[in-house]
KOLPANU-849978 format. One line per field, with one value per residue (C-alpha): x, y, z. Coordinates in nm, 2 decimals. Each point is the difference from the previous one (the first is absolute). Layout:
KOLPANU-849978
east <- X,...
north <- Y,...
up <- Z,...
This chain:
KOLPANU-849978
east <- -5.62,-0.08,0.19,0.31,-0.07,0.06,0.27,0.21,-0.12,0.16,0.27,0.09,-0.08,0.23,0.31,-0.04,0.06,0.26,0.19,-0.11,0.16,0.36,-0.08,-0.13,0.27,0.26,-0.22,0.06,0.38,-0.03,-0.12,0.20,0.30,-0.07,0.27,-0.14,0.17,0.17,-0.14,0.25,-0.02,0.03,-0.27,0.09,0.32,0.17,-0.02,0.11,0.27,0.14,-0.03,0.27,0.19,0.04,0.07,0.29,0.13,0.07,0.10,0.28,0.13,0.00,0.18,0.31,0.07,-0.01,0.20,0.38,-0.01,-0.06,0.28,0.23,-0.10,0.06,0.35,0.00,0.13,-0.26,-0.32,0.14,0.04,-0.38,-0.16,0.21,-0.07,-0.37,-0.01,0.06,-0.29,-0.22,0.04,-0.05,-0.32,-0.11,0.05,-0.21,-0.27,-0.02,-0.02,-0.26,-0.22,0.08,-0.16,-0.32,0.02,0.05,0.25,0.26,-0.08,0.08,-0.21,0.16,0.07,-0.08,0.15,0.31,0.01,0.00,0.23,0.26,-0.05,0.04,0.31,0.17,-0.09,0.18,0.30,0.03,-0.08,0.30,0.34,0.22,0.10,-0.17,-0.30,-0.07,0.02,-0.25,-0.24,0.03,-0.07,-0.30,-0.09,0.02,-0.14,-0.36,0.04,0.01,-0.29,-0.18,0.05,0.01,-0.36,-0.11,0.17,-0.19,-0.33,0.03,0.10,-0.31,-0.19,0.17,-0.08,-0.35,-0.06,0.14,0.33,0.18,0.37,-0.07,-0.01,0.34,0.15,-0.08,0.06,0.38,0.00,-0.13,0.27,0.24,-0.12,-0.04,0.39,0.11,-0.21,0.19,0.37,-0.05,-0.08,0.29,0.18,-0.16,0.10,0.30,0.20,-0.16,-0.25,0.28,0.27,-0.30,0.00,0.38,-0.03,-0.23,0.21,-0.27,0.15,-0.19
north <- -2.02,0.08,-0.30,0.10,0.35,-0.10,-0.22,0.30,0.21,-0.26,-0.01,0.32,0.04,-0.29,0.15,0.32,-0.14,-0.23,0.35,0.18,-0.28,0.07,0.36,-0.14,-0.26,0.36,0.17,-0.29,-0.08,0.39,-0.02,-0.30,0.16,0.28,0.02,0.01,0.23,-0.11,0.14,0.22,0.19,0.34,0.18,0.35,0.12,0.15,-0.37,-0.13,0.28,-0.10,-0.40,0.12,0.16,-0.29,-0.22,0.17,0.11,-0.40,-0.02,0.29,-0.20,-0.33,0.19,0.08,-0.35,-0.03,0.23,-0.15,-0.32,0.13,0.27,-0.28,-0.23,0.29,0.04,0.31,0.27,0.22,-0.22,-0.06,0.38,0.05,-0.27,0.11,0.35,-0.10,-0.19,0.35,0.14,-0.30,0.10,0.38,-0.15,-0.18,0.30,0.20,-0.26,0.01,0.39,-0.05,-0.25,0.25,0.26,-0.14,-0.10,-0.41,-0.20,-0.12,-0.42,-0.17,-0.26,-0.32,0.14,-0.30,0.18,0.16,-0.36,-0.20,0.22,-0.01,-0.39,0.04,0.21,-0.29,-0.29,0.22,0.03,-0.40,-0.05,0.20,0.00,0.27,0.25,0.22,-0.24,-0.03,0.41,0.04,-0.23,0.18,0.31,-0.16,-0.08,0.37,0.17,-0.25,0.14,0.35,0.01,-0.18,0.32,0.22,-0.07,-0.05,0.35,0.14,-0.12,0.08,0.34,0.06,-0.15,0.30,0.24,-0.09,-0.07,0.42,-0.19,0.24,-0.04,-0.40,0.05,0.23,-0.28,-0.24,0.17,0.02,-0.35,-0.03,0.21,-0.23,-0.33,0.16,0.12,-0.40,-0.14,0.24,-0.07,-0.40,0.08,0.18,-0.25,-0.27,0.12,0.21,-0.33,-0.30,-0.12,-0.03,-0.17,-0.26,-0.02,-0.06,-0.24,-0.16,-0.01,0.23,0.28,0.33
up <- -3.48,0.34,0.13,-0.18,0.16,0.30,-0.03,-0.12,0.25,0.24,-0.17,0.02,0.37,0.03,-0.18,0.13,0.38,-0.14,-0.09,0.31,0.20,-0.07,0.15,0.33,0.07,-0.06,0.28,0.21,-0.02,0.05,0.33,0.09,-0.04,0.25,0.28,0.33,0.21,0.31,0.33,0.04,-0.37,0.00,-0.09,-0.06,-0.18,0.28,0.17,-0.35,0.01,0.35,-0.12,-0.26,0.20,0.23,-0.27,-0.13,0.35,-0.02,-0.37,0.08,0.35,-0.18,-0.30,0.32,0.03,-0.40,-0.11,0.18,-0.16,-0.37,0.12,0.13,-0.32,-0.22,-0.19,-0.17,0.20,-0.11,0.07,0.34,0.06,-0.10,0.18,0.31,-0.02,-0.09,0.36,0.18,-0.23,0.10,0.35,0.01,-0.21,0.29,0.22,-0.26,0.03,0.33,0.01,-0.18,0.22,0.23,-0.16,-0.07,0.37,-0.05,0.16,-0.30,-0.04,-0.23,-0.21,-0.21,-0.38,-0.23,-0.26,0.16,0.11,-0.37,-0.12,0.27,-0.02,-0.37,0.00,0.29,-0.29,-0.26,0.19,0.07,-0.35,-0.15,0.06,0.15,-0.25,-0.27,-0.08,0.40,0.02,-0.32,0.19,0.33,-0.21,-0.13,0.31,0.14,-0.26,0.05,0.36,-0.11,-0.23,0.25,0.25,-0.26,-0.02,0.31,0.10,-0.24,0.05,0.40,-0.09,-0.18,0.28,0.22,-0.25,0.00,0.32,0.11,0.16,-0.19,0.27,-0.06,-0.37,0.01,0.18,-0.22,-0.28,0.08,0.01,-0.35,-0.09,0.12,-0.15,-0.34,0.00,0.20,-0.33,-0.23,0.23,-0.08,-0.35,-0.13,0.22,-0.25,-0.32,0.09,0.07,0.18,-0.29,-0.20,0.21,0.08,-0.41,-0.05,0.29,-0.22,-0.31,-0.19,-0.22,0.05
């Protein structure tokens, strides 16, 4: 009986770290997975703050350059109007963002956007994938309102950086921006389903 005693006692020792195991490999892949930080990370949220400010300083001047071609690919009188007149907005942004650098006394540079970047890339492949017309305007569209929501948050997230941070002007300034994208996102919407969506339908031979 003793013998058999002991055998389940090892056992149980034996299935017990069989389950534990499962755990420990977790903890592992766990630290694995942990970024390491570039010598340059910021390590305070103001330097985090200013890192974001930089990168869409570059997202907004890359957006200048953008914003012509889906205008002059662009058929609809009225989707060429807003991406036009969103151009002039794009700039005074620029000139807001650079107010701003100013007034946390940094000099305004710009930093590569990999997202402003994607989707600018994203909206060009849309347009040589489409023809000109109504299906080619719905994509640009598309393409614009991805932009949009991409600055709608950003805007937002830097302006609570401000906030926090006592750059009350800053946040102002950046909150007027905010503004602006949220009524461009609405603009492209009611551009959508006012007209364009369905040409691009009819175009397509689909009854609505």
């Amino acid at each position: 009986m003793k013998t058999a005693t002991k055998t389940t006692a090892k056992t149980t020792a034996a299935s017990r770290a069989k389950k534990a195991t499962p755990a420990t490999k977790g903890a592992t892949t766990t630290r694995t997975r942990m970024v390491k930080a570039k010598s340059t990370a910021a390590e305070g949220l103001k330097e985090l703050y200013i890192d974001c400010l930089k990168d869409i300083y570059w997202a907004e001047k890359a957006l200048t350059k953008a914003l012509p071609k889906m205008a002059k690919n662009a058929t609809n009188e009225n989707l060429v109007a807003a991406l036009e007149d969103h151009l002039t907005v794009t700039e005074e942004q620029i000139s807001r963002l650079e107010k701003v650098f100013e007034l946390i006394g940094k000099k305004a540079v710009a930093k590569k956007c990999e997202a402003m970047d994607g989707l600018i890339k994203e909206g060009q492949d849309i347009m040589e994938s489409t023809e000109p017309g109504a299906v080619r305007d719905a994509g640009i569209i598309a393409a614009s309102q991805k932009i949009e929501h991409y600055e709608i948050a950003t805007y937002g997230t830097i302006c609570a950086f401000a906030k926090t941070l006592g750059q009350d002007e800053a946040a102002a300034l950046l909150h007027e921006t905010l503004a602006e994208e949220k009524e461009a996102d609405i603009t492209l919407t009611e551009a959508a389903y006012n007209t364009i969506n369905f040409d691009a339908a009819e175009e397509d031979g689909m009854e609505m």
